[in-house]
Backbone bond lengths (Angstrom), bond angles and torsions (degrees), N, CA, C in turn:
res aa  C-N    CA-C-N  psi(-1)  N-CA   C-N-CA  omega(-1)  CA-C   N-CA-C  phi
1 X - - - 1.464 - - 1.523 109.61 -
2 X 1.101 120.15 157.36 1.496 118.38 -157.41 1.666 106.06 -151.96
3 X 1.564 109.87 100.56 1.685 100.67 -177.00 1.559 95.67 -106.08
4 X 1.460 102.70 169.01 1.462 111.12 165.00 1.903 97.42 -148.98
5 X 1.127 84.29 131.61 1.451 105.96 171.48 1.870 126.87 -131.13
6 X 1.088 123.58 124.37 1.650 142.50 165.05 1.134 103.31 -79.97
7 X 1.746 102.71 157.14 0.764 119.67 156.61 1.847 124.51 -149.53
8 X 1.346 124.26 134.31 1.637 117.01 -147.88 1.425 84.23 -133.18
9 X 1.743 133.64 1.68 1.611 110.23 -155.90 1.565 109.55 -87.15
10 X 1.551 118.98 16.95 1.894 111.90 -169.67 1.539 79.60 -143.31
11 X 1.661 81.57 -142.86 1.527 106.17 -155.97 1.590 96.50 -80.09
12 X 1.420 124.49 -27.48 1.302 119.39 -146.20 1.718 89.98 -122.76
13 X 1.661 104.57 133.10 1.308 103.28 175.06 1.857 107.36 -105.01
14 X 1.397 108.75 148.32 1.585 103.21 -161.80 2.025 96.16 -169.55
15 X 1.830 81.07 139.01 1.829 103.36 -176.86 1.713 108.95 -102.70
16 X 1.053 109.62 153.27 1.627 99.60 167.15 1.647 94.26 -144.95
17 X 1.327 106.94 143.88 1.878 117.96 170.85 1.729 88.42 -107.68
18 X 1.363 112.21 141.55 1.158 124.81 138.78 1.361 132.63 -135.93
19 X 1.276 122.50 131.75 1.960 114.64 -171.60 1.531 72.75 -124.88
20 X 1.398 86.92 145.91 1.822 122.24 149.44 1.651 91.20 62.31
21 X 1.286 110.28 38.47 1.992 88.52 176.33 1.442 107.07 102.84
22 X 1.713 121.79 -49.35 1.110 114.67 -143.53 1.624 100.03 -101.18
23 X 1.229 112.83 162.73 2.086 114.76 164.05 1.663 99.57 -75.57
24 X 1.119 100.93 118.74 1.621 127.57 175.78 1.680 92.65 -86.63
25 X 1.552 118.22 -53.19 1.529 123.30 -166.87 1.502 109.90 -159.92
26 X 1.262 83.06 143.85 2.125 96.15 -173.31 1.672 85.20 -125.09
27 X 1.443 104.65 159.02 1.345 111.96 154.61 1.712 101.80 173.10
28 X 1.673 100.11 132.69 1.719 118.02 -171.53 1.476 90.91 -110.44
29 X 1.218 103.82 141.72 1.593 111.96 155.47 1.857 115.29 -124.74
30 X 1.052 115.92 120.63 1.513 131.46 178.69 1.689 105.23 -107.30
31 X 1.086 149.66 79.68 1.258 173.12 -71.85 1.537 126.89 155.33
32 X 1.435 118.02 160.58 0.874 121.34 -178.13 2.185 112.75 -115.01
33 X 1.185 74.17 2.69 1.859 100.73 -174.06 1.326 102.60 -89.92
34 X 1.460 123.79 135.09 1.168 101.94 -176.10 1.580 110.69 -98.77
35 X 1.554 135.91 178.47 1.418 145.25 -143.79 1.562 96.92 -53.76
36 X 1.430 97.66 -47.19 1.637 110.98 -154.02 1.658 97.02 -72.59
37 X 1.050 108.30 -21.77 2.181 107.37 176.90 1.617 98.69 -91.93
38 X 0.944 115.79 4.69 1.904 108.99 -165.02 1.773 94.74 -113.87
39 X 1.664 101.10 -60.38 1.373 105.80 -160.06 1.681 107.30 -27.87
40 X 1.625 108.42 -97.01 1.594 116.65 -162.30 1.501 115.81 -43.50
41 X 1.661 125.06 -21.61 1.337 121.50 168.50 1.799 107.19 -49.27
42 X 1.125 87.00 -77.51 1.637 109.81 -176.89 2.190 87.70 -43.16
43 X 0.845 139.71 -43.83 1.504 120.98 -173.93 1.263 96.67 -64.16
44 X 1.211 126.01 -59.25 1.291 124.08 -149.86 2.057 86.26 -81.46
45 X 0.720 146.81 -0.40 1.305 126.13 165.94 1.684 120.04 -91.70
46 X 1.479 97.16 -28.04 1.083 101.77 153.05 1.884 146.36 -26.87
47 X 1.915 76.58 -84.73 1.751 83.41 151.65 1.474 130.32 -54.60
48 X 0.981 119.87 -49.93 1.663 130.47 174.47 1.474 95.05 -32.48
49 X 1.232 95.84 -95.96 1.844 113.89 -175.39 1.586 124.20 -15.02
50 X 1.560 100.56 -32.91 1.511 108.68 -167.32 1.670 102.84 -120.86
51 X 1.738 119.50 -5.47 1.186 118.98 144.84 1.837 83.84 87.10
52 X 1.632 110.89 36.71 1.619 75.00 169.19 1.543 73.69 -138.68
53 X 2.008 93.06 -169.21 1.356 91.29 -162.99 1.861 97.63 -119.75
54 X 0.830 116.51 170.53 1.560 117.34 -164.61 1.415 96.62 -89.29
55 X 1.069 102.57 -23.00 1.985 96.52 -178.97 1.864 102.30 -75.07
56 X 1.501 116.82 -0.72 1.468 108.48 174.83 0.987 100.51 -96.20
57 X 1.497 150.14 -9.81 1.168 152.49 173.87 1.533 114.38 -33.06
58 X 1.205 116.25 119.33 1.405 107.96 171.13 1.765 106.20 -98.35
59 X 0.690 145.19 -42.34 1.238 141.15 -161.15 1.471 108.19 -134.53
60 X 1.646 121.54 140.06 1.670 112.59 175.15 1.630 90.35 -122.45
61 X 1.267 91.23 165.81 1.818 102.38 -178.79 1.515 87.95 -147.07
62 X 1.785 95.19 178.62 1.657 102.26 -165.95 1.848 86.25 178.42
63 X 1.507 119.15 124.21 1.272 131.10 142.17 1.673 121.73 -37.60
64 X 1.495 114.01 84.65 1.755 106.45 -179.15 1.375 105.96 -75.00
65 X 0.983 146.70 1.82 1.284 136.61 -153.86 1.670 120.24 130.52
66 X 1.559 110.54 166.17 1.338 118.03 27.25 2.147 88.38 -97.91
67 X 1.237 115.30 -175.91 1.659 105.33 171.43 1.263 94.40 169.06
68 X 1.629 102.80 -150.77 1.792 105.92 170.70 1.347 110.86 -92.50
69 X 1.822 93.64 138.32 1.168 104.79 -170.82 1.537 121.23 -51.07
70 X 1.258 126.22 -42.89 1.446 131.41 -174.80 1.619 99.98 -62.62
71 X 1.473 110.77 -48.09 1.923 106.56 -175.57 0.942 111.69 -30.26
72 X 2.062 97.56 -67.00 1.869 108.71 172.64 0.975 135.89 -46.37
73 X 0.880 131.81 -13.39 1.996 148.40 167.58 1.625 94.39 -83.36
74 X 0.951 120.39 -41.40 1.665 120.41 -151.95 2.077 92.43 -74.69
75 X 1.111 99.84 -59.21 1.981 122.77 -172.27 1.431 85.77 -68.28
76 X 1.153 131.94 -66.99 1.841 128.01 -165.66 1.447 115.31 -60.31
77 X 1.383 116.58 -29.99 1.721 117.60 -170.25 1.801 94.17 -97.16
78 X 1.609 124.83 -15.23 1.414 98.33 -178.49 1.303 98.51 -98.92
79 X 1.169 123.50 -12.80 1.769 120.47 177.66 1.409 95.71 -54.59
80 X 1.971 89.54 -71.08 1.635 76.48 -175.47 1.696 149.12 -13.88
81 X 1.890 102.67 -62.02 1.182 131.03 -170.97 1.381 98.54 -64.65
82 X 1.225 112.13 -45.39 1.844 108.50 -179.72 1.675 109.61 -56.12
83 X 1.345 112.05 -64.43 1.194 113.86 -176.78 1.623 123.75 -42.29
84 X 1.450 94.81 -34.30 1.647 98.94 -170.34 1.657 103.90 -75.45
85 X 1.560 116.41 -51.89 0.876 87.24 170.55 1.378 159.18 -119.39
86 X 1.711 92.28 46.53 1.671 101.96 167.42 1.936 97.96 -122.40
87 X 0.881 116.95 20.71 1.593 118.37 148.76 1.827 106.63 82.34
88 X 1.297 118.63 39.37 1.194 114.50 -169.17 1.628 114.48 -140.03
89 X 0.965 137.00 146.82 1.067 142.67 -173.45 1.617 131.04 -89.20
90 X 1.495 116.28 161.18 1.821 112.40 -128.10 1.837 81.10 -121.58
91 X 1.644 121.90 154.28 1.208 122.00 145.02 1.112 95.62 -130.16
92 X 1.524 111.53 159.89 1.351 152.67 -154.28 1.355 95.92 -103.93
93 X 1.010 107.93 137.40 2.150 114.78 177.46 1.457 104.38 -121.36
94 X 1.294 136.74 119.95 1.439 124.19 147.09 1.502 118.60 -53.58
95 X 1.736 112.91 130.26 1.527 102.45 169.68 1.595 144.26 -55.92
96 X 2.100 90.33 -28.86 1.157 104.87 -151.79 1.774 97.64 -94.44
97 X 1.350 99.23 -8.87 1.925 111.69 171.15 1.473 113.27 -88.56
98 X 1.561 113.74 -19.47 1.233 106.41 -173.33 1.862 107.07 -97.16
99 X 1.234 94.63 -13.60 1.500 111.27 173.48 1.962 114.33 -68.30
100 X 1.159 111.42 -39.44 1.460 137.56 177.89 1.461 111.37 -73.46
101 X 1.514 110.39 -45.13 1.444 121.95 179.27 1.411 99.41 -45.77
102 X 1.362 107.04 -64.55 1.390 118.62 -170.70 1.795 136.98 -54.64
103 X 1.598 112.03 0.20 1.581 142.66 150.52 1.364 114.79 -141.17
104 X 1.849 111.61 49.17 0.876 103.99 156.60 1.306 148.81 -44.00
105 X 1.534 115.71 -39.46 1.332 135.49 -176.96 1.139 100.46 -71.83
106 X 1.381 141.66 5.04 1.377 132.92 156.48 1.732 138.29 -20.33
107 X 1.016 142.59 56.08 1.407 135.01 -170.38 1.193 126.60 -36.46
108 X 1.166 119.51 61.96 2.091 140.40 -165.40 1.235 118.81 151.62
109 X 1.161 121.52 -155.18 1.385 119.12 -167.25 2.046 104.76 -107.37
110 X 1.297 91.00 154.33 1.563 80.45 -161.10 2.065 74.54 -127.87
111 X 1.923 70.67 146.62 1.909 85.48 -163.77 1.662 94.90 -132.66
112 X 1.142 114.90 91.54 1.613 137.74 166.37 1.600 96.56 -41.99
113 X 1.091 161.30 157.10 1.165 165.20 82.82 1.985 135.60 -84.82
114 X 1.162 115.65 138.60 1.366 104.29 -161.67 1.887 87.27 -122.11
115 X 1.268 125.82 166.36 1.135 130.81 170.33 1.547 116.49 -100.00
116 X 1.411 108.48 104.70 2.069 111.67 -178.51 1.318 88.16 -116.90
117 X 1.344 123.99 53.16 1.276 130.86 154.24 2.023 119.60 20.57
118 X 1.402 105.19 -179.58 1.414 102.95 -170.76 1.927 110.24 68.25
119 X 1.403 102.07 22.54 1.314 110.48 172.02 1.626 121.03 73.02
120 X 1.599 106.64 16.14 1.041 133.79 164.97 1.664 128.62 -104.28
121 X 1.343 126.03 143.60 1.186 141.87 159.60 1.472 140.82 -99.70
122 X 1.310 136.25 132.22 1.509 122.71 159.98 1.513 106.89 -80.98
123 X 1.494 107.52 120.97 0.925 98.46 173.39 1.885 107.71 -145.87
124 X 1.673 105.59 -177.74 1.357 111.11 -174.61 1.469 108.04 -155.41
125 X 1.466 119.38 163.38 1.212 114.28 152.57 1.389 148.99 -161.29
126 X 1.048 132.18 -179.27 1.764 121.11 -146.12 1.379 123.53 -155.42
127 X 1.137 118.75 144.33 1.681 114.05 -174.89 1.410 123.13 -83.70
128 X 1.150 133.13 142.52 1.083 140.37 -147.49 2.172 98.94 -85.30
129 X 1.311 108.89 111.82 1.754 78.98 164.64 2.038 76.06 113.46
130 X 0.800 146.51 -115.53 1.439 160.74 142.31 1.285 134.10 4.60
131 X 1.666 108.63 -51.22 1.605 116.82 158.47 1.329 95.51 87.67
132 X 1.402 134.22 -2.76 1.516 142.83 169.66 1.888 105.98 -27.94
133 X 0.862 111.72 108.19 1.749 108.76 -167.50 1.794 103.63 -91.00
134 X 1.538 94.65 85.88 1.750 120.65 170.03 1.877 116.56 -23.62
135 X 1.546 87.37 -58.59 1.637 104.03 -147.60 1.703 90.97 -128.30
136 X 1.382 121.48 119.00 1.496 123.11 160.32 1.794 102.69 -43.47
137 X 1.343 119.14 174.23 1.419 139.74 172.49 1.753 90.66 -102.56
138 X 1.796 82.21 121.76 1.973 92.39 179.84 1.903 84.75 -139.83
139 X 1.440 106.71 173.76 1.375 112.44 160.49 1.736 91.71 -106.10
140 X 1.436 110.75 141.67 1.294 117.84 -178.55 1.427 121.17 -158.90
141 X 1.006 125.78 152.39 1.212 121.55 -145.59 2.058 102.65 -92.83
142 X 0.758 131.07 149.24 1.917 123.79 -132.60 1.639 90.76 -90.44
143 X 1.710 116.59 -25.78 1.353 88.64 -168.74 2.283 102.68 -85.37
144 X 1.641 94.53 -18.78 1.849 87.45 -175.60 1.581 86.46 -82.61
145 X 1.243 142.31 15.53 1.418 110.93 169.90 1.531 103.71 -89.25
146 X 1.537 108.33 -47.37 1.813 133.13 176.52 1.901 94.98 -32.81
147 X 1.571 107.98 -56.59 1.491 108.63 -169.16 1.526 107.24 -69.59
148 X 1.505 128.44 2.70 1.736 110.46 -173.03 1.361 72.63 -111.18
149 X 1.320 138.24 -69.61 1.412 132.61 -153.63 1.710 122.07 -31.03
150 X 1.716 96.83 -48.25 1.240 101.47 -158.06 1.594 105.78 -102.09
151 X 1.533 116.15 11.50 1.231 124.36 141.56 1.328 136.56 -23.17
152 X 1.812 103.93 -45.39 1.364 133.31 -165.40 1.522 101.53 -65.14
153 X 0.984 115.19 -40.25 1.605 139.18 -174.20 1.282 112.80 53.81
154 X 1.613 94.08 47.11 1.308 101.55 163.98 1.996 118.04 -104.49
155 X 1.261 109.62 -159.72 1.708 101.68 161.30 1.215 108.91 -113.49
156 X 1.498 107.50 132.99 1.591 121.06 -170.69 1.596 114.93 -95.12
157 X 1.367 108.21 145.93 1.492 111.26 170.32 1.450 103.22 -111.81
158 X 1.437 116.65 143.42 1.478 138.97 -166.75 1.319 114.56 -123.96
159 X 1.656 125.87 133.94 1.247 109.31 -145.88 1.730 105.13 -158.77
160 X 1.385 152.03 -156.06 1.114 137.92 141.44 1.413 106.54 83.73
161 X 1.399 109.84 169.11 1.776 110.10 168.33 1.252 133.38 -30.22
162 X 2.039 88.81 -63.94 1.197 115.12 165.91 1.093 126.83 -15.65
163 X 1.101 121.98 -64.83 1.787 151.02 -150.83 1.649 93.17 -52.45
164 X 1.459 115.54 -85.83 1.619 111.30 -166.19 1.453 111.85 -85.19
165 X 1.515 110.95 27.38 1.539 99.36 158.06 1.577 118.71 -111.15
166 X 1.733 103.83 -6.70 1.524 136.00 164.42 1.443 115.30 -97.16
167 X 1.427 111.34 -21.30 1.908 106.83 -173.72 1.846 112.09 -22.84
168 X 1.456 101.09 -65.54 1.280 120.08 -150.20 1.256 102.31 -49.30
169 X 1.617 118.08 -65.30 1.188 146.13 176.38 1.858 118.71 -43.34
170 X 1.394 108.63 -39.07 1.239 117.24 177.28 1.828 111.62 -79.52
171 X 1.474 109.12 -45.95 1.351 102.60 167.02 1.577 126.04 -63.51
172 X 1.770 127.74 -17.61 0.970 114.33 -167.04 1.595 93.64 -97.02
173 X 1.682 134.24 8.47 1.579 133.77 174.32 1.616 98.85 -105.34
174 X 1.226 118.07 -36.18 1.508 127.18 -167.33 1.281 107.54 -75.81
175 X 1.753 105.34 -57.49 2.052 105.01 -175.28 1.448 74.54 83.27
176 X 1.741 98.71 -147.58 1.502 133.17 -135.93 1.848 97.40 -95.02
177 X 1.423 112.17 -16.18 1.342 118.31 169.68 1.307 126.45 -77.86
178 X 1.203 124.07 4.24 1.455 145.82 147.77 1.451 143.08 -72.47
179 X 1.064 141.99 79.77 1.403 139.28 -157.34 2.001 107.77 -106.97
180 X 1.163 109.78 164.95 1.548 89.89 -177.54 1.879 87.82 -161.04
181 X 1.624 71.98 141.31 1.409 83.79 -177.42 1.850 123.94 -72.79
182 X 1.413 110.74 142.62 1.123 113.01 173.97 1.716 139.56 -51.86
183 X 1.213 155.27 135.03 1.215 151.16 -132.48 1.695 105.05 -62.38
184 X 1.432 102.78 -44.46 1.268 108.15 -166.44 1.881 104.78 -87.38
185 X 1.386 120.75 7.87 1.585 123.51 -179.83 1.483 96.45 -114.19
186 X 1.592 128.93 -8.22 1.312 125.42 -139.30 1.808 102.64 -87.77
187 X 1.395 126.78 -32.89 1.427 138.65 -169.46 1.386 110.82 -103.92
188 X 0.815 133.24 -169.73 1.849 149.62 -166.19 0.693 67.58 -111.27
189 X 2.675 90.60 129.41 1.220 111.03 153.33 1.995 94.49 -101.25
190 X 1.746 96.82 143.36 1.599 86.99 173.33 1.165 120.05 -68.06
191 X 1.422 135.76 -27.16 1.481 134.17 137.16 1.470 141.28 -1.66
192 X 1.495 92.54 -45.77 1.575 121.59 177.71 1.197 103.34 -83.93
193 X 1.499 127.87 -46.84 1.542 130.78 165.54 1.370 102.28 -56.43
194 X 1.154 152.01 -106.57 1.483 168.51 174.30 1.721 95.94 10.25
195 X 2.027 118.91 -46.83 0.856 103.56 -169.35 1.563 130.52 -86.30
196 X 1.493 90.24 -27.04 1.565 102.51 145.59 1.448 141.29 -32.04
197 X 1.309 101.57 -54.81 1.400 108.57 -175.27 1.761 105.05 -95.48
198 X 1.499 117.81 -18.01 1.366 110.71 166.92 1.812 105.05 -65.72
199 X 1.269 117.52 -2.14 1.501 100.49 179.50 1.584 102.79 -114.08
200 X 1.282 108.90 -8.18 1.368 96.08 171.13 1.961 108.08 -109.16
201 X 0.922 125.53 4.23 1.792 130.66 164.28 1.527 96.48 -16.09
202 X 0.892 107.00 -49.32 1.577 94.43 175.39 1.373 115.73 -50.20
203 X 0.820 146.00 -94.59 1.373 145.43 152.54 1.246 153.44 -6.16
204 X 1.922 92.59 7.18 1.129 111.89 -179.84 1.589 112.58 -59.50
205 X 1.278 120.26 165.70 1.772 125.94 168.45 1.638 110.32 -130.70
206 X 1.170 94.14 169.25 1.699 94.41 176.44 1.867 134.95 -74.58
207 X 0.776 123.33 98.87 1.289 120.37 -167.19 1.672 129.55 20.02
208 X 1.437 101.71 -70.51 1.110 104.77 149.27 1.330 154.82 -37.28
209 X 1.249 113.19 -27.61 1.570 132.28 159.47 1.339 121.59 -90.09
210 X 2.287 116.31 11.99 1.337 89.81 152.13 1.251 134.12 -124.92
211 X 0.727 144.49 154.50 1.896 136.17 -157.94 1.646 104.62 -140.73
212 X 1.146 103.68 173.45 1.107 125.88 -163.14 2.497 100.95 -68.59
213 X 0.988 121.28 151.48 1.152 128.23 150.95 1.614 111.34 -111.24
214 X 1.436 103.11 114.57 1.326 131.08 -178.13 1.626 127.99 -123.65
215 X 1.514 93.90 82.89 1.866 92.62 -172.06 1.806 124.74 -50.15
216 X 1.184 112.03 -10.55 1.379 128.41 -174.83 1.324 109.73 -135.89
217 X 1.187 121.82 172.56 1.391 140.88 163.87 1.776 100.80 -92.02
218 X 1.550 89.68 128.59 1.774 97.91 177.30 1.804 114.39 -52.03
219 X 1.057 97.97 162.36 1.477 104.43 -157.98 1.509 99.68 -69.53
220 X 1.488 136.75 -22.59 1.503 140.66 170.81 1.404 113.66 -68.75
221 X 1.242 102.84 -6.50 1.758 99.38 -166.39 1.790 87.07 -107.52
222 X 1.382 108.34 -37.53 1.735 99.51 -171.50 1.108 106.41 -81.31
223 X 1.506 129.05 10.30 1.503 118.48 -179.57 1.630 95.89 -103.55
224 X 1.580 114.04 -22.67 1.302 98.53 -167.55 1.489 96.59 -99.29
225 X 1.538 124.15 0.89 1.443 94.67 143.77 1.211 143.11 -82.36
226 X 1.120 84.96 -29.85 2.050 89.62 159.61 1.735 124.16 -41.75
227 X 1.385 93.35 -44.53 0.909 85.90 -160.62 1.654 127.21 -97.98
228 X 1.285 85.53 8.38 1.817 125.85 158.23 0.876 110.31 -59.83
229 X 1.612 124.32 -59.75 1.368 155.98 -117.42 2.315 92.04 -110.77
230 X 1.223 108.80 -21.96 1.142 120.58 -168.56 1.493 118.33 79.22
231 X 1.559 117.93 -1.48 1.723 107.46 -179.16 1.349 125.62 -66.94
């Protein structure tokens, strides 16, 4: 069986092949190009590299969210297009689980964070070792997320965009109960996506039934309620 899954929802755009269980192909791009000039290269090198053909694909996956809105459009509309037209069906990846996947072996609770700015975060959280999913994915504001997390009273790992545009701020509420992941553990591995959804293949749906996960309304839509709204 043979999945391939993207991922476009952060900073870093990234493919993974897997047949039979295993990573056939990884590949991150950190760039100055944006997702939509990177994505289909990186697919089609994909296949190349590993010598298979996308029409053997049994299953596609794709990070819906939660992230930037345009990424999610970018990963959700080419899944789509793939799926439709080689006739196969799509799973849905959470970002902020596939982000966690990726230091799983963590000994504490591992706290994905993304930056939705205005002094807010998407965030979630999870046990280290288990993947036990702590905290639903909310946008929340960084210091009431800091106060549910560290409830646990355990030691947290910190991770995602989020992370070093909050570091400062999180270590001076956290102290020594704060840990943060290193540069190269810090973003979605697509790997971590791929492996996700290689355990849920079952569960795939039909193209059409997958869409974007969007904790908010995009920032054009909340201005024009505002501005509906008279504020």
């Amino acid at each position: 069986m043979i999945l391939f899954c993207l991922d476009t929802s952060g900073p870093v755009a990234g493919v993974a092949l897997m047949q039979d269980g295993a990573v056939r192909y990884e590949a991150m791009a950190v760039n100055a190009f944006t997702h939509s000039q990177s994505i289909l290269p990186m697919t089609e090198e994909a296949y190349r590299h590993t010598g298979l053909d996308v029409g053997q694909t049994d299953v596609f996956a794709v990070t819906v969210g939660p992230g930037s809105f345009t990424g999610v459009r970018i990963g959700v509309s080419t899944v789509k297009g793939l799926a439709h037209a080689n006739g196969k069906p799509c799973v849905a990846v959470d970002a902020l689980e596939a982000m966690a996947a990726g230091v799983q072996h963590f000994d504490g609770i591992i706290c994905p964070i993304q930056d939705a700015r205005a002094g807010q975060v998407y965030g979630a959280a999870f046990t280290g070792g288990t993947l036990k999913r702590l905290l639903d994915d909310e946008p929340i504001k960084l210091e009431d997320y800091l106060e549910k997390v560290s409830s646990f009273g355990k030691t947290m790992l910190f991770l995602g965009d989020g992370m070093p545009v909050h570091r400062d701020r999180i270590a001076d509420i956290l102290g020594e109960q704060a840990q943060f992941a290193p540069p190269h553990l810090c973003f979605l591995r697509p790997a971590s996506a791929a492996y996700l959804a290689w355990n849920h293949r079952n569960e795939a749906v039909d193209y059409h039934d997958l869409s974007p996960l969007y904790l908010r309304p995009p920032q054009a839509e909340r201005q024009k309620n505002l501005k509906n709204a008279g504020v």
